[in-house]
LUMKEDO-581472 format. One record per residue: z negated, x, y of N, C-alpha, C, O, CB in turn. Coordinates in steps of 0.2 Angstrom, whole numbers, padded with zeros to 4 digits, always signed. Glycine has a CB too. Example, Ala and Ser with C-alpha at 12.3 -4.5 7.8 and 13.67 -1.06 7.14 Angstrom:
BEGIN
-0039+0066-0028-0039+0062-0022-0039+0066-0016-0042+0071-0017-0045+0057-0022
-0035+0064-0011-0036+0068-0005-0039+0064+0000-0040+0067+0006-0029+0070-0003
REM end
This chain:
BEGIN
-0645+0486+0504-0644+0492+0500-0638+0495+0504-0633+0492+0504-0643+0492+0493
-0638+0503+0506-0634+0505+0508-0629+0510+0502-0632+0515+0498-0638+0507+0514
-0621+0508+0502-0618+0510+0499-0617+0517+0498-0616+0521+0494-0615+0506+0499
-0617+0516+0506-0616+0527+0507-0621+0528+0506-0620+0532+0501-0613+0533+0513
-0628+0527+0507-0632+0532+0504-0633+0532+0496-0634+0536+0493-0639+0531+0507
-0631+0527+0495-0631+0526+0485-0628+0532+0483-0631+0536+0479-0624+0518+0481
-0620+0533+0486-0616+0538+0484-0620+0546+0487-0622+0550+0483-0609+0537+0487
-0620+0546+0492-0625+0552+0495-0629+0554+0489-0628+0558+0486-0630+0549+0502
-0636+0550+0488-0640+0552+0485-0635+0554+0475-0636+0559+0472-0647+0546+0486
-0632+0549+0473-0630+0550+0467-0627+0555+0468-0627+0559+0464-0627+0545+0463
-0624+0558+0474-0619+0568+0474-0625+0569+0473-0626+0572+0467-0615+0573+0482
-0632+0570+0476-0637+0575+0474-0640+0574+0467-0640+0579+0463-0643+0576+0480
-0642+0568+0465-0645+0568+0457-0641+0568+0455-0644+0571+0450-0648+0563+0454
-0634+0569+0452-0630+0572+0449-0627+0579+0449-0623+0582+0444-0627+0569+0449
-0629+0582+0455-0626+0588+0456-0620+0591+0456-0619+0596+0454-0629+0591+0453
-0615+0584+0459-0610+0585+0462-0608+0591+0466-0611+0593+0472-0610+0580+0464
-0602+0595+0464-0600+0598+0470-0599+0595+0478-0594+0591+0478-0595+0601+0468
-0601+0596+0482-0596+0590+0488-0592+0589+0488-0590+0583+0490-0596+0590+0493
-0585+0595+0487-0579+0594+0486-0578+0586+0483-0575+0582+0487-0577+0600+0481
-0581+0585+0478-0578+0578+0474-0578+0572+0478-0576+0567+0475-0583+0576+0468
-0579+0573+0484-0580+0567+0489-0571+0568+0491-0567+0564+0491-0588+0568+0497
-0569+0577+0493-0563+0575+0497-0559+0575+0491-0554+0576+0494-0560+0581+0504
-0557+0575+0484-0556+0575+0478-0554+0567+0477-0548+0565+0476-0561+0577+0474
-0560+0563+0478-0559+0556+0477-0554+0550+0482-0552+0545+0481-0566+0555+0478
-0554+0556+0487-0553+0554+0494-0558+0550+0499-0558+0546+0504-0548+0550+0493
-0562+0553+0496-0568+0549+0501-0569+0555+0508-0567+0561+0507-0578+0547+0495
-0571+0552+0514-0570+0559+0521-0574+0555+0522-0575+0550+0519-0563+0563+0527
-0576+0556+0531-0581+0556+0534-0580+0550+0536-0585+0547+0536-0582+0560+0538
-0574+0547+0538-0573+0542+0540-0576+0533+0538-0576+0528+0542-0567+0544+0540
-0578+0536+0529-0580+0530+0525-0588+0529+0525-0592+0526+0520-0578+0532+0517
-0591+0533+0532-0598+0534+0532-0600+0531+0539-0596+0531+0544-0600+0541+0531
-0606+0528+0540-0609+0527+0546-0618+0526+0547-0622+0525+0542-0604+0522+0549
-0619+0524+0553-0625+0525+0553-0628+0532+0553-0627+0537+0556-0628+0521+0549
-0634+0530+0546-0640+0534+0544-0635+0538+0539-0636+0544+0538-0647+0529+0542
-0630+0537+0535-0625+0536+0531-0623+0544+0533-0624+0549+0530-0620+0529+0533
-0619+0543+0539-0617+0549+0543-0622+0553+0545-0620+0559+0544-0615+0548+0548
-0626+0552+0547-0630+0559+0548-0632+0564+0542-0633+0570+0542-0637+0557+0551
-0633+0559+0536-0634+0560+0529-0629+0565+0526-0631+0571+0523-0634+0553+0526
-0620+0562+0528-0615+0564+0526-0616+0571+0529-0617+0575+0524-0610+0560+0527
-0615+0574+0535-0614+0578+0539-0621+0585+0539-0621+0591+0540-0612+0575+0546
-0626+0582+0537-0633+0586+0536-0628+0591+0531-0625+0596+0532-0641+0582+0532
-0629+0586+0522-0627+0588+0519-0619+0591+0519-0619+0595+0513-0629+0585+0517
-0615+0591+0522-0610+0595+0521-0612+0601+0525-0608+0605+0522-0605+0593+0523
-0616+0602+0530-0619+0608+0533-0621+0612+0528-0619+0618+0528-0624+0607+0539
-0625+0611+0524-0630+0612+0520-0627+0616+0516-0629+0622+0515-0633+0606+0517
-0621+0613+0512-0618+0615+0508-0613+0621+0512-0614+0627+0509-0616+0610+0504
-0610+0621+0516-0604+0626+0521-0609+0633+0520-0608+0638+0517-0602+0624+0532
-0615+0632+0522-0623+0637+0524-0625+0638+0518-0625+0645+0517-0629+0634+0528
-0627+0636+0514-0629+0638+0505-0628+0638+0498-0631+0639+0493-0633+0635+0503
-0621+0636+0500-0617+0634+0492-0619+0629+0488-0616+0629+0482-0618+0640+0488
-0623+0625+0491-0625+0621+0486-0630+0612+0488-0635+0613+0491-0629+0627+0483
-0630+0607+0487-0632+0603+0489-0639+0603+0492-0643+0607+0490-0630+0599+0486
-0640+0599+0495-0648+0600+0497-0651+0594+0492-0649+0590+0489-0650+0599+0507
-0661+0596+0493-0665+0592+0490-0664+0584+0494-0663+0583+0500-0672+0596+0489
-0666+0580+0489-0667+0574+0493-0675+0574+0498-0677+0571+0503-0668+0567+0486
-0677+0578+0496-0683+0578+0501-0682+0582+0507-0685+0581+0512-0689+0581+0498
-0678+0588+0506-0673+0590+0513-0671+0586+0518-0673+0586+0524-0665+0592+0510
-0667+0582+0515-0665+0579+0518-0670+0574+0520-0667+0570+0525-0660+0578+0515
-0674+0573+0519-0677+0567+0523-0681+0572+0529-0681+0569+0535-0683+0563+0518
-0682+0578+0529-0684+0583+0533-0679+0583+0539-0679+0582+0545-0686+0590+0530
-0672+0584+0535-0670+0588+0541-0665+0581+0543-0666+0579+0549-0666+0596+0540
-0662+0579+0540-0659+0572+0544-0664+0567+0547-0662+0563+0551-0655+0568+0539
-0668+0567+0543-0674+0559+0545-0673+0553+0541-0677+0549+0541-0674+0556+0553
-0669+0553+0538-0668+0548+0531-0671+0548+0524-0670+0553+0520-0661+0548+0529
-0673+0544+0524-0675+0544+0518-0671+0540+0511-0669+0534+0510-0682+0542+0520
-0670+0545+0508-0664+0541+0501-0669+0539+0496-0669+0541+0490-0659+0547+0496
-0671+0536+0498-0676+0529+0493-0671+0528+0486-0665+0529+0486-0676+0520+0499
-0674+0528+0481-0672+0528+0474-0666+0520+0475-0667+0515+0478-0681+0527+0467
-0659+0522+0470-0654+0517+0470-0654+0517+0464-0657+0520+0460-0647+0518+0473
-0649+0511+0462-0649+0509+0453-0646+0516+0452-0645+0519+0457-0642+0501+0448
-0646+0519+0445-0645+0525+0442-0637+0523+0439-0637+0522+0433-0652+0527+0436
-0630+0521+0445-0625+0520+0442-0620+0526+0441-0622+0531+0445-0622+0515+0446
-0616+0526+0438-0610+0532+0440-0607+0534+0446-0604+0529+0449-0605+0531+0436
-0607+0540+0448-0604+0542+0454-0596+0536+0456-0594+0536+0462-0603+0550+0452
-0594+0533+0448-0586+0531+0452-0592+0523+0454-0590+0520+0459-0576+0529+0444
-0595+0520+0453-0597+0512+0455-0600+0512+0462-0601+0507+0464-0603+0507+0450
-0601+0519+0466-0603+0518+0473-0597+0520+0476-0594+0517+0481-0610+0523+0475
-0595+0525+0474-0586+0528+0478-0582+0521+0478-0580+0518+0484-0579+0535+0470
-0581+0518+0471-0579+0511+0473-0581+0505+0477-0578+0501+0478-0577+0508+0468
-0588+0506+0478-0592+0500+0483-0589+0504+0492-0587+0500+0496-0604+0499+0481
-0589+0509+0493-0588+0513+0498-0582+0512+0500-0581+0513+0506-0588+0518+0496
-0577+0511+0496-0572+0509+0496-0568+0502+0500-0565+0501+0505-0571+0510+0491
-0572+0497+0493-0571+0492+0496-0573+0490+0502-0569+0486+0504-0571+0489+0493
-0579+0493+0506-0583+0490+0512-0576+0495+0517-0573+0493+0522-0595+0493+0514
-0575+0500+0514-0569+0503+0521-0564+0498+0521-0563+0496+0526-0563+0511+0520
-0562+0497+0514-0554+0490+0514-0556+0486+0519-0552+0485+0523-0553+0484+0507
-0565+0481+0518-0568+0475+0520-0566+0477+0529-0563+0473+0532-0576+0475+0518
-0568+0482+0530-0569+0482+0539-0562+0485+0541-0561+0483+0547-0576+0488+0542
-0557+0488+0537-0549+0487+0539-0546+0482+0539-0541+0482+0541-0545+0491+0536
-0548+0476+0537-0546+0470+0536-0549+0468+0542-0544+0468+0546-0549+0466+0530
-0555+0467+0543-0556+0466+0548-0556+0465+0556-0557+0460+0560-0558+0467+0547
-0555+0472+0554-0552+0474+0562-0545+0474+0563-0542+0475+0569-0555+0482+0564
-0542+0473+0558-0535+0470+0559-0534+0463+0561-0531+0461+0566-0531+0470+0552
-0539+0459+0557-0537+0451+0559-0541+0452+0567-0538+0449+0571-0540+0445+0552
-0544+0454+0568-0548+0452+0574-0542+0453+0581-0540+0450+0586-0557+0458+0575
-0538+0461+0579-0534+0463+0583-0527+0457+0582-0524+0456+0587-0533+0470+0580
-0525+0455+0577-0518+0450+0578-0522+0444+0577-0518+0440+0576-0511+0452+0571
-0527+0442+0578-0532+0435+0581-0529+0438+0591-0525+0434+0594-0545+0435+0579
-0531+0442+0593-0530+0442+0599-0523+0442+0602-0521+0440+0607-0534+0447+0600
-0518+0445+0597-0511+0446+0599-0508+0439+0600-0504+0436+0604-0506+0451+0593
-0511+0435+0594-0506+0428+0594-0510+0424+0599-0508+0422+0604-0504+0422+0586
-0516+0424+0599-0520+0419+0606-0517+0423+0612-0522+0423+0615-0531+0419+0607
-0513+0426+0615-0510+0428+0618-0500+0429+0619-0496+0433+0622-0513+0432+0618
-0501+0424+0614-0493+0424+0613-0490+0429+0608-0485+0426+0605-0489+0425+0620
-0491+0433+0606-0487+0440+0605-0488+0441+0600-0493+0444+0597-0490+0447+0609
-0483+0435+0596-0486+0437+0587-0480+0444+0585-0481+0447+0580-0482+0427+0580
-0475+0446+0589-0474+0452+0586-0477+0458+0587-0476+0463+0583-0470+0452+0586
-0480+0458+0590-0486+0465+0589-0492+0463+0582-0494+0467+0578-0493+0466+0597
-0492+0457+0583-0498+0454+0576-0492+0455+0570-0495+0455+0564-0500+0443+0578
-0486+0455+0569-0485+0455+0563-0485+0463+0562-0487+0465+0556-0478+0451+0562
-0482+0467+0568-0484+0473+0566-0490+0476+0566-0487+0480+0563-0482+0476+0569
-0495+0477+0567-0501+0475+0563-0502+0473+0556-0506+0475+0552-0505+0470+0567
-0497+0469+0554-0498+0468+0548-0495+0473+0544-0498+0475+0538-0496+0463+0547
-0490+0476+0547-0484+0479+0544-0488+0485+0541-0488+0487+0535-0479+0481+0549
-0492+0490+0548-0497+0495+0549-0502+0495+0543-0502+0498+0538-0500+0495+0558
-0508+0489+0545-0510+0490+0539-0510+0490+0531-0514+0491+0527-0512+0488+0540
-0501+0488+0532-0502+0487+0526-0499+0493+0522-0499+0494+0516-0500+0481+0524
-0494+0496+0526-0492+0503+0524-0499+0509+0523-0499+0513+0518-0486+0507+0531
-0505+0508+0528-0509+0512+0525-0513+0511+0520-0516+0515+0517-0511+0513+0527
-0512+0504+0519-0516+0504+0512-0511+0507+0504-0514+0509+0499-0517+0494+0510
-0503+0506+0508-0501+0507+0502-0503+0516+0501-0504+0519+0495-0494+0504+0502
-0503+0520+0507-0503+0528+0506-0507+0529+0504-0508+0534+0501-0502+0532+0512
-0513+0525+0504-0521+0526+0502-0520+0526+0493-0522+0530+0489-0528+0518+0506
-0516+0522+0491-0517+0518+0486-0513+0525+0482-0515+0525+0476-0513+0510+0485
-0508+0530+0484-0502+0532+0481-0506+0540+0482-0504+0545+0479-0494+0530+0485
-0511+0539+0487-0514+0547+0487-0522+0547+0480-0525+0552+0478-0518+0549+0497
-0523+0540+0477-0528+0541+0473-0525+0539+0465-0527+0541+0460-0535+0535+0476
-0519+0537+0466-0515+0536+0458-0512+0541+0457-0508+0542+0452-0509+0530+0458
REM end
């Protein structure tokens, strides 16, 4: 199950403005794949018509199909969306200061830690 399309499709069955995505803080950046094409159809969509497109639209004009998700509240996909961004900023941190110290250079690796962890905190102080 894909978490951005979960959220994707719950903006259209709810009839979210899109705004509520840069509101949430959620941007483009928390998207990928089929995810993205999905994201950016629909924000065209809306710039061009004032208003979200149909789920069957969208299978037309992106080529995705938003297959039915559990019927959760718009915050339990923002927050699964979330944590997979945290998941893969974690990730690609440790993979990055794995490479700095197998190469001696734990002080770039500790900065890396520093980096990521100041942006978690800005992240945390722009949604509180």
């Amino acid at each position: 199950m894909s978490v951005g399309l979960g959220l994707l499709r719950c903006m259209i069955d709810g009839q979210f403005k899109f705004s509520y995505l840069d509101e949430q803080g959620v941007d483009r950046s928390a998207f990928f794949g089929d995810e993205l094409r999905v994201y950016d159809y629909m924000r065209r969509h809306v710039e061009r018509y004032g208003t979200l497109p149909q789920v069957e639209t969208v299978f037309v004009e992106a080529k995705v199909d938003l297959v039915e998700f559990p019927p959760e509240p718009i915050g339990f996909w923002i927050e699964r969306v979330e944590t997979r961004r945290q998941a893969e900023s974690i990730l690609a941190a440790s993979q990055k200061m794995e490479k700095c110290v197998a190469d001696g250079d734990v002080e770039s690796a500790r900065e890396i830690t520093e980096l990521t962890t100041r942006s978690w905190s800005r992240e945390g102080e722009k949604k509180g």
